[in-house]
N, C-alpha and C positions, 0 to 999 in steps of 0.2 A: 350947551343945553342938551337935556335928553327929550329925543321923540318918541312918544308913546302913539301907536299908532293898533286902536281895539277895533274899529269898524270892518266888519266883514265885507272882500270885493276892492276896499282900497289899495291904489295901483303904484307902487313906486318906482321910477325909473332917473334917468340922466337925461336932462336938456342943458346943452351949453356949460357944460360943465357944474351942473349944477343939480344938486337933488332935486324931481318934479313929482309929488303926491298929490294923485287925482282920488278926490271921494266924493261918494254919492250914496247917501244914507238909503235912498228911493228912486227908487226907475223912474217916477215920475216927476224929480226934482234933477236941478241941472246941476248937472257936473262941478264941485270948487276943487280948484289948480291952486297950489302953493309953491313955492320955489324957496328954494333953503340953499344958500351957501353953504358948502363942506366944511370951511372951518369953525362955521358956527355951532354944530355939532360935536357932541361928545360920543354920545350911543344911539341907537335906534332900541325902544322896547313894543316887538312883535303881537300881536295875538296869531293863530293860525290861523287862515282864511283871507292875508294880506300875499299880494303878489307884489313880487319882487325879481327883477332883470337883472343878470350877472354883472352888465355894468354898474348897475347900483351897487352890489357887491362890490365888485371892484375899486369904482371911487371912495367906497369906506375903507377897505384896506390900505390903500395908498394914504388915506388921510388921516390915519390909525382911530375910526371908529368902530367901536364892537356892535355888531348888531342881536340882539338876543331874541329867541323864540321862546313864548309863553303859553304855556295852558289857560284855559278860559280864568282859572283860578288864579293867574299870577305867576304860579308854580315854572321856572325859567326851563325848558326842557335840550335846549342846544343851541349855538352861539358861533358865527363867522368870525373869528378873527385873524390880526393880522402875527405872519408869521417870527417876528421879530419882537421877543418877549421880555428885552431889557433886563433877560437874568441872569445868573452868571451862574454855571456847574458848580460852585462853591456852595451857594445857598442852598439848590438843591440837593448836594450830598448831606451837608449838615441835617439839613430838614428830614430826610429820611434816619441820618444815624439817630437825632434824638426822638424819634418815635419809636423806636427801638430801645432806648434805654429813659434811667430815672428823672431823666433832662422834660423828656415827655412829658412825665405824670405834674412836675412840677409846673408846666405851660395848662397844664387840662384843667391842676386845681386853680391856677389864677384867673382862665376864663370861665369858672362855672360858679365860683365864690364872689366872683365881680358881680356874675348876672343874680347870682341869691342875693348881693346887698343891693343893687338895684332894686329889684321884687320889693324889698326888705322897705326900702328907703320910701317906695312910691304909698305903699299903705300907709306910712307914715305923715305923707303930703294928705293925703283921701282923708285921712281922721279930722284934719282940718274942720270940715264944712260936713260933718256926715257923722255927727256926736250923736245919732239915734244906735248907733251901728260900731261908733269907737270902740268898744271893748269886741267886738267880732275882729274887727280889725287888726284890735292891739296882739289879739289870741293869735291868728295868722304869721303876725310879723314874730312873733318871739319863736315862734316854730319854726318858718323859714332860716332864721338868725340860730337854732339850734344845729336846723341841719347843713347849714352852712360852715358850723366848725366840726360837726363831724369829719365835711369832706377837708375842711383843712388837717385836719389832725392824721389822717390816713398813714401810715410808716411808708417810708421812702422804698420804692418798686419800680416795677416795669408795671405801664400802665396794665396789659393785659389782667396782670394779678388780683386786680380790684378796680376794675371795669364795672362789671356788673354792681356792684359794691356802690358806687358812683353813680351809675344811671339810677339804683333805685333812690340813692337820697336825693337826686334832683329831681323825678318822676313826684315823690312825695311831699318835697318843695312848692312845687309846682303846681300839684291838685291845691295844694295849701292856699296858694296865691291866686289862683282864677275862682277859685271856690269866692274868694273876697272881691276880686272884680264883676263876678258875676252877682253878687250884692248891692253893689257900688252902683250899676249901673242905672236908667228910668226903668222901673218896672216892663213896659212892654217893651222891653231889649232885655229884658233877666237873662241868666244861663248856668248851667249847673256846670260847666266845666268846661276844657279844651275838649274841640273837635276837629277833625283834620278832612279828609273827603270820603264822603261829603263832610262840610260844616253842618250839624245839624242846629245851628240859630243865625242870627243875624250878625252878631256881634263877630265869632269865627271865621264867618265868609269873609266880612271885612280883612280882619286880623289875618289871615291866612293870605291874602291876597297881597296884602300889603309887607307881610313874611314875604313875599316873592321877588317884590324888588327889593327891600334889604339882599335876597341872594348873591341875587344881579351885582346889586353894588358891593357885595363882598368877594365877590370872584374876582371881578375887577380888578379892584383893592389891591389884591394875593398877587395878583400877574403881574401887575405894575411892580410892586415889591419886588419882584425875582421868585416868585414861591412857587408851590408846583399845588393847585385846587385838589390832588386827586391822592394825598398823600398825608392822612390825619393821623392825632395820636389816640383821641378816645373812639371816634367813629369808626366802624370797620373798613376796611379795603376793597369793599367790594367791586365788582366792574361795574366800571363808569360811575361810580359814586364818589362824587366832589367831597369826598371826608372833611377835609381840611376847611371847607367852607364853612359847613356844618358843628365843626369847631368853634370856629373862631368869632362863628355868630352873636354868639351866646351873649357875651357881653354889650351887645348894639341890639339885641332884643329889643328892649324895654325904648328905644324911639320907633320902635312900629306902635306898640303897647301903649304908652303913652298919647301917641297921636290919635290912634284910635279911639282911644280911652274919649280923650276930650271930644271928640265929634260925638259920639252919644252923650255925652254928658252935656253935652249944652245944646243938644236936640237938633242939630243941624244934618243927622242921620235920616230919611225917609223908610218906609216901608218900599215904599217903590222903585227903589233900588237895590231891591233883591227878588229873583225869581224861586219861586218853590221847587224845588226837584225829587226825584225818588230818593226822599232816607234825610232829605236835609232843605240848604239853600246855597243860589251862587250871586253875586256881583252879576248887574245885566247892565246893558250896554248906558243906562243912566247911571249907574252907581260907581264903576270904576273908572270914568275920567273926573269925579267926583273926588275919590279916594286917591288917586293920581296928583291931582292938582295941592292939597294939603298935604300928602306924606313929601312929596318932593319940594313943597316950599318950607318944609319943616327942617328937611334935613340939610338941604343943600341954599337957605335963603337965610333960615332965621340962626343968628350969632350965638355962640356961645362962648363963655370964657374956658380956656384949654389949653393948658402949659403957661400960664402966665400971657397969651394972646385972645383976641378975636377970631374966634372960627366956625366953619359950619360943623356939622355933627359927621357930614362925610368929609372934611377934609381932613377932621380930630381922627375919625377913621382908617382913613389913607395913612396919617401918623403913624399910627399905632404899628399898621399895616409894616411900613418901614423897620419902627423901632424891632418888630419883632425879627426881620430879617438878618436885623443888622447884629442882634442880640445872639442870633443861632452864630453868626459869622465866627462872634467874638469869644463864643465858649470853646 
C-alpha cells in the first residue's frame, strides 16, 4: 500500500524494526502512534514539513520502498530510492538512441493520439446525461478527433523537426477539451480552462494535485521497467527534468480527469476543501486526504479489463510500462 502522509510536524521513524508515525494534528490533542510493517508498504507520499530519520530511510531502501517528496500541490519534487534499479544498460542505450531518431516521433505520436482519443472518447460518455449541451460537446470532440489525425499524419522525422508542430496541436486539443469540461461541470465549480500554479478555480487545484501522483506512479513505473525518467523524446532535456515521465503521461491522463471529473459531478466535492491564495486556490489539509483516498482506490482498487484480463489502471500501466521497454529492446 501507499502512505500518504500531508500533516505538518508528523514524525516518522523505526521501532523494532518496524515503521513508527507519530501525529498530532494540535498541541493540545494527544499524540496517535501507528506502526506499519515494511513489507506492507509500497511508497511513502511526503508533503514537506514531515520528519523523517535516516533509519527510516534506510529500512525503505533495504525493503525497496520509494519514498517521494511533494509540494503542497502534489507536484512530486524529489524522491529516496533504492540503488538497485532492475535495468539493464541495454534498455537505456536503446531508449536514448531512439529519442534521437524517427523511432522517437513514432512512440510521441502514439502517446499523444492515445490521450486526444481518450479526450475524444470521454465527451462522448458526458453527451450521455448532459443533452442541454450535446452539440457543444459533439463540436469539441470532432475538433479534438481533427487534431488528432493531423498529429498522426505528421511525415516521418526526428522529433525535434516538428515538435513545436505537436505541442501546438495538442495545446489546441486540449483548450478544446477543458473548454467542454469546464461546461460539464455544477455550475459553482465552472472553469474557463486549464490552470497550473497557481490553479486559479477549484476544479485545477483538485486536478493538478491529483496530476501529482499519477507523476509518482509513472516514475515508478519507468524504473521498475529498466527506463531512465530523465531521457524523453518530445519533452526537452532539460536539468533534472523527468522528460520521459512527462511523456509517457499522457496517455493515463484522463484517470486523474476522469476521477476528478466524477467527484464534482456528483457533488461530493466541498468548497471547504480549498483554500484561497494570491492569483488562485490550493487543496488544504481537508481536501487532499479527500482526493487521496478516491484517486488511489480508483486506480489501484477498482478493475478493469486490460489485455483480455482483470486489472487495476496502475497495474495496466506498469504493463505498458514493460511492453514499451521491451519494444525498444526488440527494435
Amino acid at each position: 500500500m501507499q502512505i500518504f502522509i500531508n500533516t505538518y510536524g508528523t514524525y516518522v521513524h523505526v521501532k523494532e524494526d518496524m515503521f513508527e508515525i507519530r501525529l498530532r494534528k494540535d498541541p493540545k490533542e494527544k499524540v496517535k502512534v501507528n506502526h506499519i510493517a515494511a513489507h506492507k508498504i509500497s511508497s511513502f507520499i511526503m508533503s514537506k514539513g514531515v520528519a523523517l530519520t535516516t533509519d527510516a530511510i534506510a529500512l525503505a531502501l533495504k525493503n525497496n520502498i520509494d519514498i517521494v517528496v511533494v509540494e503542497r500541490d502534489g507536484h512530486p519534487i524529489g524522491r529516496f530510492w533504492h540503488s538497485k534499479l532492475g535495468s539493464t544498460t541495454k534498455i537505456r542505450k536503446r531508449q536514448l538512441e531512439a529519442s534521437l531518431n524517427e523511432e522517437g516521433l513514432n512512440w510521441v505520436k502514439v502517446w499523444i493520439t492515445t490521450k486526444l482519443e481518450n479526450q475524444a472518447d470521454y465527451l462522448q460518455d458526458l453527451k450521455k446525461h448532459r443533452k442541454k449541451i450535446s452539440g457543444l460537446l459533439t463540436e469539441k470532440q470532432e475538433s479534438i478527433l481533427e487534431f488528432k489525425e493531423k498529429i498522426s499524419g505528421l511525415p516521418a522525422t526526428i522529433v525535434n523537426e516538428v515538435a513545436d508542430t505537436i505541442r501546438g496541436l495538442e495545446g489546441s486539443a486540449g483548450r478544446q477539451y477543458f473548454e467542454a469540461l469546464g461546461k460539464s461541470v455544477p455550475d459553482e465549480f465552472s472553469f474557463q480552462g486549464r490552470s497550473f500554479r497557481p490553479a486559479k478555480d477549484p476544479f485545477n487545484a483538485m486536478l493538478n494535485y491529483t496530476y501529482g501522483i499519477l507523476y509518482s506512479r509513472v516514475e515508478r513505473a519507468l524504473m521498475i521497467a529498466g527506463l531512465d525518467p530523465y531521457v524523453g523524446f518530445l519533452h526537452r532535456d532539460d536539468y533534472n527534468m523527468k522528460s520521459l515521465v512527462f511523456d509517457f503521461i499522457e496517455p493515463y491522463r484522463i484517470y486523474a480527469e476522469r476521477c476528478v471529473f466524477t467527484l464534482f459531478s456528483t457533488k461530493k466535492v466541498k468548497k471547504s476543501f480549498f483554500d484561497k491564495i494570491a492569483g488562485g486556490y490550493t487543496l488544504n489539509t481537508e481536501g487532499k486526504p479527500f482526493v487521496v483516498q478516491h484517486f488511489i482506490e480508483y486506480i489501484e482498487q477498482i478493475p478493469i479489463r486490460y489485455k483480455g484480463r482483470n486489472q487495476t489502471r496502475f497495474n495496466a500501466l506498469q504493463m505498458d510500462a514493460h511492453a514499451f521497454a521491451n519494444e525498444l529492446i526488440k527494435a
